[in-house]
PQR file of N, CA, C, O and H, with PARSE charges and radii, in Angstrom:
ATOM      1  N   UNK A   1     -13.778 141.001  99.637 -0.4000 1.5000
ATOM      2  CA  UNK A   1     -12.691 140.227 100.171 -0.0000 2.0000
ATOM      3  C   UNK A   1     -11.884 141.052 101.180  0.5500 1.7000
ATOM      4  O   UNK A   1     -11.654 140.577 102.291 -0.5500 1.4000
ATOM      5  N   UNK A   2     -11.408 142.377 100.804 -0.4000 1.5000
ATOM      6  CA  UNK A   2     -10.999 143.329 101.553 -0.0000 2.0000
ATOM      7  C   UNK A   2     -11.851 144.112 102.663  0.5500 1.7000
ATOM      8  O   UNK A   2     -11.242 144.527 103.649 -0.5500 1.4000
ATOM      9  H   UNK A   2     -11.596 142.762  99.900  0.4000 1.0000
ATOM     10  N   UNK A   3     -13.335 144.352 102.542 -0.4000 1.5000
ATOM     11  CA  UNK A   3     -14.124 144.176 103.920 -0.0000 2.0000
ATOM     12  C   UNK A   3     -14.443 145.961 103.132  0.5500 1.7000
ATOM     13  O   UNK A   3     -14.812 146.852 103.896 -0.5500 1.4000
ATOM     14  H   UNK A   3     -13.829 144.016 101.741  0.4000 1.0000
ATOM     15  N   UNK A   4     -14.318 146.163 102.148 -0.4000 1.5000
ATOM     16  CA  UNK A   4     -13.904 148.014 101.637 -0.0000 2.0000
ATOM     17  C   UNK A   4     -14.698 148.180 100.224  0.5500 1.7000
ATOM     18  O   UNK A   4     -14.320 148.967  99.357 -0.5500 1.4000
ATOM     19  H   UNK A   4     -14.018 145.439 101.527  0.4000 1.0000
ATOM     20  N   UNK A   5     -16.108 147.152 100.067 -0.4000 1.5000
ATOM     21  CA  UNK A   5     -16.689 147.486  99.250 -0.0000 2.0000
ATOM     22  C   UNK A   5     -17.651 146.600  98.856  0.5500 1.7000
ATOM     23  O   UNK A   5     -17.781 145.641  99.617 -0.5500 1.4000
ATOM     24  H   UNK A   5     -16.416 146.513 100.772  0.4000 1.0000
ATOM     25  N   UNK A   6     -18.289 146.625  98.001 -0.4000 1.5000
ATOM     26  CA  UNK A   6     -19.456 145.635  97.846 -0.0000 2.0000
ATOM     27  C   UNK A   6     -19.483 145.384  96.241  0.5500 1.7000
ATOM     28  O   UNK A   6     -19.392 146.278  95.400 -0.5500 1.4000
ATOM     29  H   UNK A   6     -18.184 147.405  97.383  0.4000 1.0000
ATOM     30  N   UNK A   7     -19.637 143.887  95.956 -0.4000 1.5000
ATOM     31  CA  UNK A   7     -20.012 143.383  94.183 -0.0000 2.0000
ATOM     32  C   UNK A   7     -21.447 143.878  93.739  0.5500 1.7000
ATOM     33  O   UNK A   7     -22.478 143.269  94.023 -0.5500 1.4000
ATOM     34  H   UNK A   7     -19.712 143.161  96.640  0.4000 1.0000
ATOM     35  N   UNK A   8     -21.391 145.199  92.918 -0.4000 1.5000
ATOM     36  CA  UNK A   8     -22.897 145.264  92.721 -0.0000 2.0000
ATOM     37  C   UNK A   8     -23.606 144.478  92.058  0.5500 1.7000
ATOM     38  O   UNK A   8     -24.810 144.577  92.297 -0.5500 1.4000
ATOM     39  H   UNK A   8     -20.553 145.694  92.687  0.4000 1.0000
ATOM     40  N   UNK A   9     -23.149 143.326  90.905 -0.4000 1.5000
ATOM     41  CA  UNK A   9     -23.462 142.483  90.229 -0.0000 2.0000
ATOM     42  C   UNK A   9     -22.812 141.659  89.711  0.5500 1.7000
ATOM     43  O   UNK A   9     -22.548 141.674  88.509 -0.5500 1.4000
ATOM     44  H   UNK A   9     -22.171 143.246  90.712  0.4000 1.0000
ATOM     45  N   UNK A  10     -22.424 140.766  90.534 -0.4000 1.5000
ATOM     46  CA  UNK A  10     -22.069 139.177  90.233 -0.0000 2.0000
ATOM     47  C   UNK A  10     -22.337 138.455  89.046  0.5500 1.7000
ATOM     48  O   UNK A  10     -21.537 137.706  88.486 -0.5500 1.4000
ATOM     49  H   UNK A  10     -22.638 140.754  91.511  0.4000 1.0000
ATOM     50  N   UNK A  11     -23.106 138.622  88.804 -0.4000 1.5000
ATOM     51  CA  UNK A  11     -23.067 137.821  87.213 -0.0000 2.0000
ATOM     52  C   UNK A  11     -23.246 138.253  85.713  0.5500 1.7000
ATOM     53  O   UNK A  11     -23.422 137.538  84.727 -0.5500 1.4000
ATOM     54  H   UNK A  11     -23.756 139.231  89.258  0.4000 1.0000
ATOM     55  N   UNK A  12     -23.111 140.228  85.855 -0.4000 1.5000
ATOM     56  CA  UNK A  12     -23.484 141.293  84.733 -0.0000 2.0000
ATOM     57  C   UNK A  12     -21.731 141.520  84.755  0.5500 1.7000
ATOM     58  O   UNK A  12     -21.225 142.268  83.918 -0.5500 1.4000
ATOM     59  H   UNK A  12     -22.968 140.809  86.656  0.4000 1.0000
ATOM     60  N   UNK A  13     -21.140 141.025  85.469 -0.4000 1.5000
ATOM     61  CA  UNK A  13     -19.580 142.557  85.316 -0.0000 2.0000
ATOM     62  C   UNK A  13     -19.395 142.226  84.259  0.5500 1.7000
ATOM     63  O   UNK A  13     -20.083 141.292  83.848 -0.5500 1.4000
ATOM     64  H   UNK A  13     -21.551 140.417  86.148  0.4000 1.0000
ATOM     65  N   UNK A  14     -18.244 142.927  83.222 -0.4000 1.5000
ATOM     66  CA  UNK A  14     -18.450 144.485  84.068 -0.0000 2.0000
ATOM     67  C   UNK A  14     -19.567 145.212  83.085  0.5500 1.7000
ATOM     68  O   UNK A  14     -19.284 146.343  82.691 -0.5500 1.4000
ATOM     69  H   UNK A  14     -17.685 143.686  83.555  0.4000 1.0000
ATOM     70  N   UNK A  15     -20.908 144.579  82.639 -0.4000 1.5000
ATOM     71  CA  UNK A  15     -21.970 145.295  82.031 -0.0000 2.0000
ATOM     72  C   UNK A  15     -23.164 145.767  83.175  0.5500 1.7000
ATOM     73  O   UNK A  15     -24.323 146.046  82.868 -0.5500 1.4000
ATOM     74  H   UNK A  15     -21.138 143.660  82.959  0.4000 1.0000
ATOM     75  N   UNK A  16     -22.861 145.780  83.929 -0.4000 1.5000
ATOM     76  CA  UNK A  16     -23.635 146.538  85.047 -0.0000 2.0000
ATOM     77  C   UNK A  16     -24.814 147.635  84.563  0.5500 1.7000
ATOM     78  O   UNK A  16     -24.769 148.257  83.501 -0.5500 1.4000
ATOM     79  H   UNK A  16     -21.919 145.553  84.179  0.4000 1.0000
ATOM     80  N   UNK A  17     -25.374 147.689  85.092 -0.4000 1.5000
ATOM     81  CA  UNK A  17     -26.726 148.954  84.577 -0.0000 2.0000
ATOM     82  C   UNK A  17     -26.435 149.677  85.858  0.5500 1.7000
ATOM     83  O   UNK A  17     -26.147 149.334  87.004 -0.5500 1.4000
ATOM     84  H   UNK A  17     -25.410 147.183  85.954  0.4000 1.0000
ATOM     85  N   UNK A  18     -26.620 150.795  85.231 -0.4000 1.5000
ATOM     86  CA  UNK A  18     -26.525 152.326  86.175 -0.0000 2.0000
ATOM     87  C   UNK A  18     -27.352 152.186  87.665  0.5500 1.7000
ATOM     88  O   UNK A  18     -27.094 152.863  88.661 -0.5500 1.4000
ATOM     89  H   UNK A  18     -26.854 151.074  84.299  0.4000 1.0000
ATOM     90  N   UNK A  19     -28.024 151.519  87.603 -0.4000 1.5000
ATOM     91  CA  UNK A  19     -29.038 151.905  89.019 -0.0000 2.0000
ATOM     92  C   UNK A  19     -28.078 150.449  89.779  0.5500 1.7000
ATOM     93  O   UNK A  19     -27.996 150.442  91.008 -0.5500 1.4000
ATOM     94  H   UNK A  19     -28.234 150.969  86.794  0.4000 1.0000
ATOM     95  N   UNK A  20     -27.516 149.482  89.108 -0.4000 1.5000
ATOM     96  CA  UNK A  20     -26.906 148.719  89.965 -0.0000 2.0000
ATOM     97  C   UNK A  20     -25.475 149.379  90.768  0.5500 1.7000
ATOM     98  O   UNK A  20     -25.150 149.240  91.947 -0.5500 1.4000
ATOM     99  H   UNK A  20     -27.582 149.488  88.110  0.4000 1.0000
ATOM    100  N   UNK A  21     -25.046 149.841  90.096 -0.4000 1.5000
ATOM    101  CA  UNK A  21     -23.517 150.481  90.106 -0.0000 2.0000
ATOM    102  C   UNK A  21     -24.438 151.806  91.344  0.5500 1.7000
ATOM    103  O   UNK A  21     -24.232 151.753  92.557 -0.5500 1.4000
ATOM    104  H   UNK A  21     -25.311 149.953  89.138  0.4000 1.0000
ATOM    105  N   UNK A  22     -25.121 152.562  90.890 -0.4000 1.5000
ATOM    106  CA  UNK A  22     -25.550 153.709  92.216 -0.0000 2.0000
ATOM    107  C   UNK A  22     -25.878 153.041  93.332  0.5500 1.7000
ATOM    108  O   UNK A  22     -25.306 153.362  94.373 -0.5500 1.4000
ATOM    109  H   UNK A  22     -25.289 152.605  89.905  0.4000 1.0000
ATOM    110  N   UNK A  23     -26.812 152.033  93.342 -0.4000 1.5000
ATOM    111  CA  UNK A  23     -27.050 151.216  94.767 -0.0000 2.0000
ATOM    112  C   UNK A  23     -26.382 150.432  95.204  0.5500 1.7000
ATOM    113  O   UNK A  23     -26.828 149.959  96.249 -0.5500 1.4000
ATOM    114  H   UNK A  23     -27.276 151.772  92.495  0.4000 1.0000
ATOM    115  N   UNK A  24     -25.119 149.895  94.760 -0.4000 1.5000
ATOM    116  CA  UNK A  24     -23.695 149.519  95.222 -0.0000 2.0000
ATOM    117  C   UNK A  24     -23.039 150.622  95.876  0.5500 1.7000
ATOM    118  O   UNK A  24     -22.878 150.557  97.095 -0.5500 1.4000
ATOM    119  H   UNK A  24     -24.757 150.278  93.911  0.4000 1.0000
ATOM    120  N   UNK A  25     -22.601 151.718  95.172 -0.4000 1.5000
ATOM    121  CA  UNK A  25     -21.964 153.545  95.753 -0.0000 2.0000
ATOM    122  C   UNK A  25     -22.772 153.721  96.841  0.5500 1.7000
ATOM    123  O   UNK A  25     -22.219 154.132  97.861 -0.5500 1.4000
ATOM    124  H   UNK A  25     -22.732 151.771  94.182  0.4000 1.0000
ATOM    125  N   UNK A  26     -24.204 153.462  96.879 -0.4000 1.5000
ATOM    126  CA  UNK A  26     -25.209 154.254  97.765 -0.0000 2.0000
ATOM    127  C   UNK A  26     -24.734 153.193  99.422  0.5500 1.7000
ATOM    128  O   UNK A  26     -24.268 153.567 100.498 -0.5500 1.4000
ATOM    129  H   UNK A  26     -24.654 153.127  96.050  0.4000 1.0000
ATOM    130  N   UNK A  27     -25.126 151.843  98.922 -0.4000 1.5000
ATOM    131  CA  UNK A  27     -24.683 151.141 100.030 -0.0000 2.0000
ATOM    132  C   UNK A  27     -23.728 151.045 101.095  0.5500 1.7000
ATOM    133  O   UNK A  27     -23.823 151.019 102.322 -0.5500 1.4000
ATOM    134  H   UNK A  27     -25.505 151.539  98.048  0.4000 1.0000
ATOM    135  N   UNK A  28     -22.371 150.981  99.922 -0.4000 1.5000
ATOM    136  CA  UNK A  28     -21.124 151.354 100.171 -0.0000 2.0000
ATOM    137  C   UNK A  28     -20.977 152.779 101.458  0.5500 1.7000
ATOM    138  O   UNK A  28     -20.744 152.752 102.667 -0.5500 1.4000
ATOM    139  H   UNK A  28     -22.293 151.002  98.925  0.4000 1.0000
ATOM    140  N   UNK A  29     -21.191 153.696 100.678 -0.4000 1.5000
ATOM    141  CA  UNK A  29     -21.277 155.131 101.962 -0.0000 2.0000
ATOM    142  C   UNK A  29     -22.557 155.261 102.898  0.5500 1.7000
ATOM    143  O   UNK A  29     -22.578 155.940 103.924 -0.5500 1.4000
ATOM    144  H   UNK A  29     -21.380 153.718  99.696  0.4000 1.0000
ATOM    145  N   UNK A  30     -23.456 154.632 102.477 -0.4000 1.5000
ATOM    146  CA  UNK A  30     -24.539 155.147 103.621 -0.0000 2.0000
ATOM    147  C   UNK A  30     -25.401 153.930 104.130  0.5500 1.7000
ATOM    148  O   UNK A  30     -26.306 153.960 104.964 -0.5500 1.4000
ATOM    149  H   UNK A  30     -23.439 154.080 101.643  0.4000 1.0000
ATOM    150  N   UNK A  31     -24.868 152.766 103.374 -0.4000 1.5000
ATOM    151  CA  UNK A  31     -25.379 151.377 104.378 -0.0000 2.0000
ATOM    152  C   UNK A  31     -25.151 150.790 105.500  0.5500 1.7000
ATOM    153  O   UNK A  31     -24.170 151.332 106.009 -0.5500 1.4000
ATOM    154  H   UNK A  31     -24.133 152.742 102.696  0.4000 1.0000
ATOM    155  N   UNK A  32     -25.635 149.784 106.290 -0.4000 1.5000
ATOM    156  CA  UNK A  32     -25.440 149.499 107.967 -0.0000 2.0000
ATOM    157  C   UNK A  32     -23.989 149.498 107.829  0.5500 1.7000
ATOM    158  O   UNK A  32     -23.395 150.215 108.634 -0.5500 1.4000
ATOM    159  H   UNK A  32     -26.432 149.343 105.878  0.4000 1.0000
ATOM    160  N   UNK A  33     -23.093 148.668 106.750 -0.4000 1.5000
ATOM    161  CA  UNK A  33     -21.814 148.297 107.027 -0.0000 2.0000
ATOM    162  C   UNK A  33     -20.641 149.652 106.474  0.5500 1.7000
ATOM    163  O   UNK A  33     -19.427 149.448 106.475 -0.5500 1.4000
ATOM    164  H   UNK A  33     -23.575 148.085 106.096  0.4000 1.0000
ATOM    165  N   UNK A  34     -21.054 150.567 106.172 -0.4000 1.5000
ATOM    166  CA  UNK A  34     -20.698 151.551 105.819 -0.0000 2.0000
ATOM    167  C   UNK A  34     -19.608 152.346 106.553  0.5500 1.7000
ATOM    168  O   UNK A  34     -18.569 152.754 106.032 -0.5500 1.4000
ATOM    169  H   UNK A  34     -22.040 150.733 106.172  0.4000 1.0000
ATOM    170  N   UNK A  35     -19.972 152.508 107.799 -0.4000 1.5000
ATOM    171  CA  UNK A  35     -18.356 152.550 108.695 -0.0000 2.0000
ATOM    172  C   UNK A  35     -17.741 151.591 109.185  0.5500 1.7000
ATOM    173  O   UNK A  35     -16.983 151.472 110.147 -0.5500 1.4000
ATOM    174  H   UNK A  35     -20.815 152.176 108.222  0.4000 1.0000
ATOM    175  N   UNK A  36     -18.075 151.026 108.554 -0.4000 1.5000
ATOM    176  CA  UNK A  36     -16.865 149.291 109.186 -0.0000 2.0000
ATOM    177  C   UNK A  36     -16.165 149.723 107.736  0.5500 1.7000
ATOM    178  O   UNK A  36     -15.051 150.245 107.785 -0.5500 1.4000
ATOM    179  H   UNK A  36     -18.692 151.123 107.772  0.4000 1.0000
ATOM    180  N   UNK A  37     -16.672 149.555 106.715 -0.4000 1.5000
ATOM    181  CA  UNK A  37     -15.929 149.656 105.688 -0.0000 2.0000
ATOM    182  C   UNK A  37     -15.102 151.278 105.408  0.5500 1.7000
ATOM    183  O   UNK A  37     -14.086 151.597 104.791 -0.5500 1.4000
ATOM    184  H   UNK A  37     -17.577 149.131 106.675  0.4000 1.0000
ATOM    185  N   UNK A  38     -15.650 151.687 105.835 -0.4000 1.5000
ATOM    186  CA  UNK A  38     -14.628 153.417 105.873 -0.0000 2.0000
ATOM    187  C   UNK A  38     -13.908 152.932 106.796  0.5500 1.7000
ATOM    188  O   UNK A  38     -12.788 153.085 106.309 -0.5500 1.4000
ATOM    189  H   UNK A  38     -16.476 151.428 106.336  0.4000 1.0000
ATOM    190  N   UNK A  39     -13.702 152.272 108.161 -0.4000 1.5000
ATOM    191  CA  UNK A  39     -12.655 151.762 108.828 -0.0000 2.0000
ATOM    192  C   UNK A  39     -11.759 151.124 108.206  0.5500 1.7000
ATOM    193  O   UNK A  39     -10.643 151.485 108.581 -0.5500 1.4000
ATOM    194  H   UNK A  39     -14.612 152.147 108.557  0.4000 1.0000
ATOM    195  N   UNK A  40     -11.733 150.288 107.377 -0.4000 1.5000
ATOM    196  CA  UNK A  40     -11.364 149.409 106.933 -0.0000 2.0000
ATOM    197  C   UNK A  40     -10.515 149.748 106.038  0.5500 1.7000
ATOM    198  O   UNK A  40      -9.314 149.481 106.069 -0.5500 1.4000
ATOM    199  H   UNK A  40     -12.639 149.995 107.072  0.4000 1.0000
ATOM    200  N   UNK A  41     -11.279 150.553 104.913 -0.4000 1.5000
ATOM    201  CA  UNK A  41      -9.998 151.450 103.750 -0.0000 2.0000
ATOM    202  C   UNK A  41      -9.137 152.396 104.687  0.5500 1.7000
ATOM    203  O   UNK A  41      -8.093 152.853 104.222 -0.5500 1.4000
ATOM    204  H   UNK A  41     -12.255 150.770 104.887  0.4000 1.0000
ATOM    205  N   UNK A  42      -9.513 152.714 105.977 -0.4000 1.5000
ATOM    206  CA  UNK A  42      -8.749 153.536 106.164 -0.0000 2.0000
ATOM    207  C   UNK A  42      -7.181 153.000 106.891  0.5500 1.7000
ATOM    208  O   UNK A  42      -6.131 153.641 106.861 -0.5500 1.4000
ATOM    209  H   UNK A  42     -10.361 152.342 106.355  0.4000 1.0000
ATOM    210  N   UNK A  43      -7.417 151.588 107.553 -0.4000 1.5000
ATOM    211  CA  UNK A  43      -6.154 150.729 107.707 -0.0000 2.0000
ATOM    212  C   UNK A  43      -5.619 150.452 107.098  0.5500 1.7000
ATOM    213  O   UNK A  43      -4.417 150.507 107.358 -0.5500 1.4000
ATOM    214  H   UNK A  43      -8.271 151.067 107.578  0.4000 1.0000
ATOM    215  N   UNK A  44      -6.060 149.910 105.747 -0.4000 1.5000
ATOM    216  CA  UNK A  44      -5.466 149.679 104.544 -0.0000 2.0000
ATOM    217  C   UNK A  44      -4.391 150.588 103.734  0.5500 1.7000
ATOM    218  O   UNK A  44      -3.256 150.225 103.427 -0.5500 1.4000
ATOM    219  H   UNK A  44      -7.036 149.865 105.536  0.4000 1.0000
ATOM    220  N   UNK A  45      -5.026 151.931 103.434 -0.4000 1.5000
ATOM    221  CA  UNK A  45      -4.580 153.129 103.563 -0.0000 2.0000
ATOM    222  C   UNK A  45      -3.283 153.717 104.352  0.5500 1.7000
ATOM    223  O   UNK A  45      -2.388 154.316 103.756 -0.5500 1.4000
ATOM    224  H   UNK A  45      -5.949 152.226 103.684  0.4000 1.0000
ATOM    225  N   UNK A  46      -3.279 153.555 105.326 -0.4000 1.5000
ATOM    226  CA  UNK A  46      -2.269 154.030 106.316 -0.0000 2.0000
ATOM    227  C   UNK A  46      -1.083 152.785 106.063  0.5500 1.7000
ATOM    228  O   UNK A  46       0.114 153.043 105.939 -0.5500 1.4000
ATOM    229  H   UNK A  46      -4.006 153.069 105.810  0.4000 1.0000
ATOM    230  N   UNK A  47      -1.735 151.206 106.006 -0.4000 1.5000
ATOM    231  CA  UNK A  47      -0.865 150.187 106.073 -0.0000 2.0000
ATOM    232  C   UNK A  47       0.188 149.909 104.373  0.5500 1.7000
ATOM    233  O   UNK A  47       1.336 149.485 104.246 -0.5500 1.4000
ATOM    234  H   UNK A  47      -2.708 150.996 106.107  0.4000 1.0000
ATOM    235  N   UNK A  48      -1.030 150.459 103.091 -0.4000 1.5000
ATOM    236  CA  UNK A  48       0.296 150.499 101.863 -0.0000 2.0000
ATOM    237  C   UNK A  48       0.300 152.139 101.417  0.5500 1.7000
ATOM    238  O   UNK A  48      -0.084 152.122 100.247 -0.5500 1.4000
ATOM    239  H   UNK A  48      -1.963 150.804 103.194  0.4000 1.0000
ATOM    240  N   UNK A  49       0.506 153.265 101.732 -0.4000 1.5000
ATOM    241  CA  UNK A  49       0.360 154.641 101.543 -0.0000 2.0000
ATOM    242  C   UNK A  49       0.894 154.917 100.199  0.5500 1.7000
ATOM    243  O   UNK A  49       0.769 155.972  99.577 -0.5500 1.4000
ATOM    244  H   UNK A  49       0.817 153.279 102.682  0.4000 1.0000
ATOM    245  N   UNK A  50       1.728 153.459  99.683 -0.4000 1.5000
ATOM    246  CA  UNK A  50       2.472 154.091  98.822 -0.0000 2.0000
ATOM    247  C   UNK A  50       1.856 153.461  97.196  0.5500 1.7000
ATOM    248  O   UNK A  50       2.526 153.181  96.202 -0.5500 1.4000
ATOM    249  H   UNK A  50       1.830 152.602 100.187  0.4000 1.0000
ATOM    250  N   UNK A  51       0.526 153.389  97.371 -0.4000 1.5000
ATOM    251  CA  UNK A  51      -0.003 153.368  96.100 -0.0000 2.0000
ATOM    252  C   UNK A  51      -1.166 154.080  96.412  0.5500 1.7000
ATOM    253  O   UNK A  51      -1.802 154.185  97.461 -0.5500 1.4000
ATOM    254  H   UNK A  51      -0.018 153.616  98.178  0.4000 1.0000
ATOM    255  N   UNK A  52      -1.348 154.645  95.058 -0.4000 1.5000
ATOM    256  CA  UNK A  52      -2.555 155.750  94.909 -0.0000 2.0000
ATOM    257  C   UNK A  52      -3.355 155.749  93.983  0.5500 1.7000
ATOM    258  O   UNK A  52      -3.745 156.703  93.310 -0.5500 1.4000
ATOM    259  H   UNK A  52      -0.831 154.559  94.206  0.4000 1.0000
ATOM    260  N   UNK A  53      -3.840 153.794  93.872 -0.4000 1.5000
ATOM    261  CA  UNK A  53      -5.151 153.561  93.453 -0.0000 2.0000
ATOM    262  C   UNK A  53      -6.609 154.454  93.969  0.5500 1.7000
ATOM    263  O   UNK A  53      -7.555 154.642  93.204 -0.5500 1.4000
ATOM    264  H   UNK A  53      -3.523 153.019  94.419  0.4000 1.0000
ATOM    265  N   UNK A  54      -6.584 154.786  94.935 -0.4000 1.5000
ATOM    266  CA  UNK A  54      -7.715 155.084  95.157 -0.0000 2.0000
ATOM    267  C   UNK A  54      -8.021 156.787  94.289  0.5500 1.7000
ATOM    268  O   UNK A  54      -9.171 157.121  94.003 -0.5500 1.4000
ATOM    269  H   UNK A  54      -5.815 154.634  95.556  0.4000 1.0000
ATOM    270  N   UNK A  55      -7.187 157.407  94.074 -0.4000 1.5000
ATOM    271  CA  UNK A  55      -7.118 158.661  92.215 -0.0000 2.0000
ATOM    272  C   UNK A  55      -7.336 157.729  91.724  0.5500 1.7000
ATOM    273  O   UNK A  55      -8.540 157.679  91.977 -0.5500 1.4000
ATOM    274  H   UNK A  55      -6.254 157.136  94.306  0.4000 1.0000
ATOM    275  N   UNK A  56      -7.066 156.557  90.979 -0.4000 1.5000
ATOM    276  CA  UNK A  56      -7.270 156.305  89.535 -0.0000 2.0000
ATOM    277  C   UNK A  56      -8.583 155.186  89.528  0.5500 1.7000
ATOM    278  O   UNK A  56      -9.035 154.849  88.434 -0.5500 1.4000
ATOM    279  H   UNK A  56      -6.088 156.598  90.774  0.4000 1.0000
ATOM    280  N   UNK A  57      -9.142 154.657  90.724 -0.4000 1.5000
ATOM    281  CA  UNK A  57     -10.451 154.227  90.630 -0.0000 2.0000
ATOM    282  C   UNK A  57     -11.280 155.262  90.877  0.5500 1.7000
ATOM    283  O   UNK A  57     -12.272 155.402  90.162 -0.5500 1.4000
ATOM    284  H   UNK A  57      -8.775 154.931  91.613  0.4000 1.0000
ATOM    285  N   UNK A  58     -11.063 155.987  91.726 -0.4000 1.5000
ATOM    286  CA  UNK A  58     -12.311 157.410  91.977 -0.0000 2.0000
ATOM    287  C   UNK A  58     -12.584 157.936  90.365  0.5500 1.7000
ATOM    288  O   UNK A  58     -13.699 157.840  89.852 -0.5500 1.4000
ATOM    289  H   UNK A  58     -10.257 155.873  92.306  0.4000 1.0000
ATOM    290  N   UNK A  59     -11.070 158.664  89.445 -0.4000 1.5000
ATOM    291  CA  UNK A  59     -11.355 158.727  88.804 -0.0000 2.0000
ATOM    292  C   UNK A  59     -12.170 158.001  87.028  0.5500 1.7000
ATOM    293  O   UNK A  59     -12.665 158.492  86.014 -0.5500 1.4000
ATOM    294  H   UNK A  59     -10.164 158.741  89.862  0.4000 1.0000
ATOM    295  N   UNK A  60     -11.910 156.794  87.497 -0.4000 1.5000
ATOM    296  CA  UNK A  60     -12.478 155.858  86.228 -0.0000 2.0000
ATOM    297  C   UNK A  60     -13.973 155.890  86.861  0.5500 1.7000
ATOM    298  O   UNK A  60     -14.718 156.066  85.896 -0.5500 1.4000
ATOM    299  H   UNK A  60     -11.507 156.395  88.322  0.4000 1.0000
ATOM    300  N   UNK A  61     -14.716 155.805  87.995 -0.4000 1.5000
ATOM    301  CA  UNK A  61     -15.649 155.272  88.156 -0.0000 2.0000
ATOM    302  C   UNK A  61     -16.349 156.870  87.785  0.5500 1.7000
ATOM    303  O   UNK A  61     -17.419 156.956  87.182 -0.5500 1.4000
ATOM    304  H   UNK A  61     -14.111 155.662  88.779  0.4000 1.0000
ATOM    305  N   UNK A  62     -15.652 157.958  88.198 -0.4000 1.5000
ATOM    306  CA  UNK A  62     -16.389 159.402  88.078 -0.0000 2.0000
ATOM    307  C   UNK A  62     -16.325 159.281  85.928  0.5500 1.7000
ATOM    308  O   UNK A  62     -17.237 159.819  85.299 -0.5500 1.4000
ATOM    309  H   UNK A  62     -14.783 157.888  88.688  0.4000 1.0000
ATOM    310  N   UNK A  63     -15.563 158.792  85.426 -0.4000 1.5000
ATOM    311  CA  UNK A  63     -15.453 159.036  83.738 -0.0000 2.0000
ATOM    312  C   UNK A  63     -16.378 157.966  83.309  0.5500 1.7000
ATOM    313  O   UNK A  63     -16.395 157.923  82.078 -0.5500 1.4000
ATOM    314  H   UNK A  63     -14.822 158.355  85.938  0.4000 1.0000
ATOM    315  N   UNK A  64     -17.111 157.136  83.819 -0.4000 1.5000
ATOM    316  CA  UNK A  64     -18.241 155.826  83.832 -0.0000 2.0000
ATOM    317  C   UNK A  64     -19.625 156.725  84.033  0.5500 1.7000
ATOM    318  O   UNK A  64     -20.520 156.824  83.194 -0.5500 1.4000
ATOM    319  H   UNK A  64     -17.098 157.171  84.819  0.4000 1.0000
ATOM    320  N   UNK A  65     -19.602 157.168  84.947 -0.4000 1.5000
ATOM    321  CA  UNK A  65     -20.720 157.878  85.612 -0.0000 2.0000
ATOM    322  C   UNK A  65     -21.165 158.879  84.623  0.5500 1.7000
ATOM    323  O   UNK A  65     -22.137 158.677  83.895 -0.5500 1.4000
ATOM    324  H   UNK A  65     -18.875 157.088  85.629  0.4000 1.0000
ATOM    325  N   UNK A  66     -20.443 159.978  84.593 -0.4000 1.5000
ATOM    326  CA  UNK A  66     -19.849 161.011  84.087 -0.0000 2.0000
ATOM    327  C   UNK A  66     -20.538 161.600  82.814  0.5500 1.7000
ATOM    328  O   UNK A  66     -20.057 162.583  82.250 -0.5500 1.4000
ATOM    329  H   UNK A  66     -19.654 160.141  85.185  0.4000 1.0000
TER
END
């Protein structure tokens, strides 16, 4: 909706299997739309600075992984 990430599985959330959740991450940073979307968090970013979701999803998704 925000243009800053991709649904790895639409009809599993949030029971996702590991190789779905990596080829969502994988897409996300190194797919065609991959710098549109690093553009994108990064307006976002600059436009609300004053929340710092992006620590506490980095870190839940690294304690998932993990």
């Amino acid at each position: 909706m925000l243009g800053i990430g991709r649904w790895a599985n639409k009809e599993a959330k949030p029971r996702w299997e590991q190789w779905e959740l990596a080829n969502g991450i994988n897409e996300v940073l190194f797919g065609p739309k991959a710098g549109q979307m690093r553009k994108r968090a990064v307006e976002l970013a600059e436009k609300y600075p004053e929340f710092s979701g992006r620590e506490k999803a980095a870190g839940a998704i690294m304690a998932f992984v993990g």
